[in-house]
C-alpha positions as CSV (number, residue, x, y, z in Angstrom):
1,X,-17.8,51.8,-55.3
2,X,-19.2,54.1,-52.6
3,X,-22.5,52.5,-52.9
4,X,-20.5,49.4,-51.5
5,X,-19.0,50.9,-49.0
6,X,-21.2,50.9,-45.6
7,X,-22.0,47.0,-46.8
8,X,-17.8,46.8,-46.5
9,X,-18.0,48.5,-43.5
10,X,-21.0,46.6,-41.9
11,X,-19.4,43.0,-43.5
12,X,-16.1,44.1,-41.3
13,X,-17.5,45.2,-38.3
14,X,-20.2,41.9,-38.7
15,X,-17.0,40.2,-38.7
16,X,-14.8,41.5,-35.9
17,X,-18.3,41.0,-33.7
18,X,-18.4,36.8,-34.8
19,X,-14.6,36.4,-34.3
20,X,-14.5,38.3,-30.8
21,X,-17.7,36.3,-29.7
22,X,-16.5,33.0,-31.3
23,X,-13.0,33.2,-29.1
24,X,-14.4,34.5,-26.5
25,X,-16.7,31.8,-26.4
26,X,-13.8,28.8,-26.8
27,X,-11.4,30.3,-24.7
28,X,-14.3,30.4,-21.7
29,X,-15.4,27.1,-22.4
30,X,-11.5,25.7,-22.4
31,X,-11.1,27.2,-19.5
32,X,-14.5,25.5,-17.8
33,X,-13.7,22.2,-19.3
34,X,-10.1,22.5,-17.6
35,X,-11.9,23.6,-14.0
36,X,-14.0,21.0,-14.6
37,X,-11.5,18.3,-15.0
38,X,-9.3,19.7,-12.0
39,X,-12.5,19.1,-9.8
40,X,-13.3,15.5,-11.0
41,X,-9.1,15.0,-9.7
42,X,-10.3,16.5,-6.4
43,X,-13.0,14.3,-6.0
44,X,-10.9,11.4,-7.4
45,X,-8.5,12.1,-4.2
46,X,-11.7,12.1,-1.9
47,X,-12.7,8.4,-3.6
48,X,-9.3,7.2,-2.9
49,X,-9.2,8.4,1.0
50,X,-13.2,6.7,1.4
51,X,-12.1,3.5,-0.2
52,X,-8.6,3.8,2.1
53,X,-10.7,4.2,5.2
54,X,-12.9,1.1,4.2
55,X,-9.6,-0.9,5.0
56,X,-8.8,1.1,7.7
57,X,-11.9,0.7,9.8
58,X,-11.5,-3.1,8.7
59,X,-8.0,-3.6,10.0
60,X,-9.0,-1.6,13.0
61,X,-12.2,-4.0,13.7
62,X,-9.5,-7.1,13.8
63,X,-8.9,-5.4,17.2
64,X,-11.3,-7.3,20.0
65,X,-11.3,-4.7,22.4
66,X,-11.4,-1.8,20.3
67,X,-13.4,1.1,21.0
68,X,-16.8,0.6,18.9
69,X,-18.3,4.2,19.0
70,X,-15.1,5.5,17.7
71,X,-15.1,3.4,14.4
72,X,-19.4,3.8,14.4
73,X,-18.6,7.8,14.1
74,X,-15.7,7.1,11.1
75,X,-18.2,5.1,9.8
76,X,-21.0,7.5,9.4
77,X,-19.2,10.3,8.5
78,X,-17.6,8.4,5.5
79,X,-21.1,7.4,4.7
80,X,-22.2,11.1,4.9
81,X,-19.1,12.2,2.7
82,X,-19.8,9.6,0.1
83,X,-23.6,10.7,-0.1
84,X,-22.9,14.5,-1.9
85,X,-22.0,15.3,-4.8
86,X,-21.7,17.9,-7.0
87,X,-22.2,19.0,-10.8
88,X,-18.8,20.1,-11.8
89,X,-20.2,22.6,-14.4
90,X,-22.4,24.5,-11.7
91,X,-20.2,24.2,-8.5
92,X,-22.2,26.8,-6.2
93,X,-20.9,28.2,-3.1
94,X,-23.3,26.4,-1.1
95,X,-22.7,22.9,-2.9
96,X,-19.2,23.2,-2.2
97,X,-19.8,24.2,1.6
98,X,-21.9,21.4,2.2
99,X,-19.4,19.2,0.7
100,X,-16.8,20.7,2.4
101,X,-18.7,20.2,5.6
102,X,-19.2,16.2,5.1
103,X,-15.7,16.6,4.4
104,X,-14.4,18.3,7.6
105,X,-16.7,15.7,9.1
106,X,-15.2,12.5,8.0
107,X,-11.5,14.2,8.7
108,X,-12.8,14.5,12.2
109,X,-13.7,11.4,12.6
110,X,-10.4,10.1,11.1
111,X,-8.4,12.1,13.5
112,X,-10.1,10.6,16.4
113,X,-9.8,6.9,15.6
114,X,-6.5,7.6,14.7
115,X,-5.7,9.2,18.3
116,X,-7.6,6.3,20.2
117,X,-5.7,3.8,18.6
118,X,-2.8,5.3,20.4
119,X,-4.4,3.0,23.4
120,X,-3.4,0.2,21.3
121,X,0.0,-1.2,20.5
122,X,-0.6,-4.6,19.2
123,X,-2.6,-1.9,16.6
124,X,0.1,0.2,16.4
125,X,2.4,-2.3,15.6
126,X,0.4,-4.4,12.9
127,X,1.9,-4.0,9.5
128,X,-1.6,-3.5,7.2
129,X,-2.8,-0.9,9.9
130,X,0.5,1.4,9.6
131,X,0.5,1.2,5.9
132,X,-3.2,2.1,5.6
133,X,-2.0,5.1,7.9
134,X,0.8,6.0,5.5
135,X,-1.4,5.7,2.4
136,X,-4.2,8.2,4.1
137,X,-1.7,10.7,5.3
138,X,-0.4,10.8,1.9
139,X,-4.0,10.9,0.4
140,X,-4.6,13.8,2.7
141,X,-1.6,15.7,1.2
142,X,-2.8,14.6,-2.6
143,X,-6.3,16.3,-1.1
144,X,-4.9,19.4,-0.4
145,X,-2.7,19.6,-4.1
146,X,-6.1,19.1,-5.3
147,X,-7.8,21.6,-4.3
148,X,-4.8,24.2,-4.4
149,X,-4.7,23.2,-8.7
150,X,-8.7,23.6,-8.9
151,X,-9.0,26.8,-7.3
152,X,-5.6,27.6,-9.6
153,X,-7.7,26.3,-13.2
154,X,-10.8,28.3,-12.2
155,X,-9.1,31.8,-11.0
156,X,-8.4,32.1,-15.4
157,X,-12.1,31.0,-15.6
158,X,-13.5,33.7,-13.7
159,X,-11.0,36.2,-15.0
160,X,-11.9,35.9,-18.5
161,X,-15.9,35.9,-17.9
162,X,-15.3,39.3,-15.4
163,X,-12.8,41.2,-17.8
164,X,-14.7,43.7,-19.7
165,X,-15.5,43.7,-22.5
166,X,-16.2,39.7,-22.5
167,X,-18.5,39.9,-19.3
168,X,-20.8,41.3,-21.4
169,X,-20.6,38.0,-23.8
170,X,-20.6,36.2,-20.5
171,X,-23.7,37.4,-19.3
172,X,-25.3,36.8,-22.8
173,X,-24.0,33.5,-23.5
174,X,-25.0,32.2,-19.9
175,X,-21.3,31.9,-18.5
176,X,-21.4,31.6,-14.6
177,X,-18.4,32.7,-12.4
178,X,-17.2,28.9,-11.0
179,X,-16.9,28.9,-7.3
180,X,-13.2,28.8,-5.3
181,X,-12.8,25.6,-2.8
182,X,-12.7,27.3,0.6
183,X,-11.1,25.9,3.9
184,X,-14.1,24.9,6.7
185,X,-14.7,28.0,9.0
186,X,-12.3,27.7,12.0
187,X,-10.1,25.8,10.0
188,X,-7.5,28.6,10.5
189,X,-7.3,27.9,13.9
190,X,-4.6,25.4,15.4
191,X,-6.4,22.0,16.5
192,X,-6.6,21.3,19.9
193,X,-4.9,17.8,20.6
194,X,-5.9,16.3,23.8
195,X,-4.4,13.3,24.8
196,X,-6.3,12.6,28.1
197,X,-7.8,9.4,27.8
């Protein structure tokens, strides 16, 4: 029996080593898959304000006198904001700061059109035009719950793959710390709304 006994030992220990690297393993990936999905409902709520503003800028064209350079700038940016995209398993600070910026772009843009067509009550006043304006301020607010619930799935993520002792698995097994969404730089400041026309 003693002759057994460091094969025991070395079978257990063999053992403990497969199950704490096999859950460790599951849990991380759960936890990606779940970021993963959060950020594909994220850009889901993007897809939905780009195809809103489609309408938009249509409705808004209807308008003879309307201001052309202001619907030519909502125009590109939505094209710019439509162009990036990004892998889901690798999100990299960078990827999301230039997505983020194509972003803060097109919601510039928005804004502006959406101020000008203060000039313009037979605008105001049609019916397709102030329900497209509904539907984007509430695909704006969808946006933000969005992002709040990805940066919520990958704050687990990262907490498992940090925690020692898995972050030594991590670093073995190739598990990368997923980046948080982050507001645009100045965004903490209060806009400035001018309405001199």
């Amino acid at each position: 029996m003693k002759k057994f006994l460091p094969l025991i030992i070395i079978a257990i220990i063999v053992f403990g080593l497969y199950s704490w690297g096999k859950g460790f393993n599951n849990t991380a990936v759960n936890l990606k898959e779940s970021a993963t999905k959060t950020w594909a409902n994220v850009e889901s709520s993007y897809q939905r304000r780009n195809d809103l503003i489609g309408n938009l800028v249509k409705t808004v064209q209807g308008a003879a006198d309307f201001e052309k350079g202001t619907l030519e700038a909502v125009i590109e940016a939505r094209a710019k904001a439509t162009s990036i995209n990004i892998d889901p398993t690798n999100i990299t600070p960078e990827q999301l700061a230039k997505f983020n910026q194509a972003q803060g772009g097109l919601s510039g843009a928005l804004k502006s059109l959406l101020v000008t067509v203060e000039r313009y009550p037979e605008l105001k006043a049609n019916q397709n035009f102030l329900e497209l304006q509904s539907q984007l301020e509430g695909t704006e607010n969808r946006i933000n719950v969005a992002r709040d619930r990805f940066n919520e799935t990958v704050e687990p993520y990262n907490k498992h793959i940090k925690t020692f002792p898995n972050s030594l698995l991590a670093g073995i097994l190739k598990f990368d710390e997923m980046s948080y969404f982050k507001s645009e730089a100045g965004s903490e400041k209060a806009p400035d709304v001018n309405f001199d026309f």
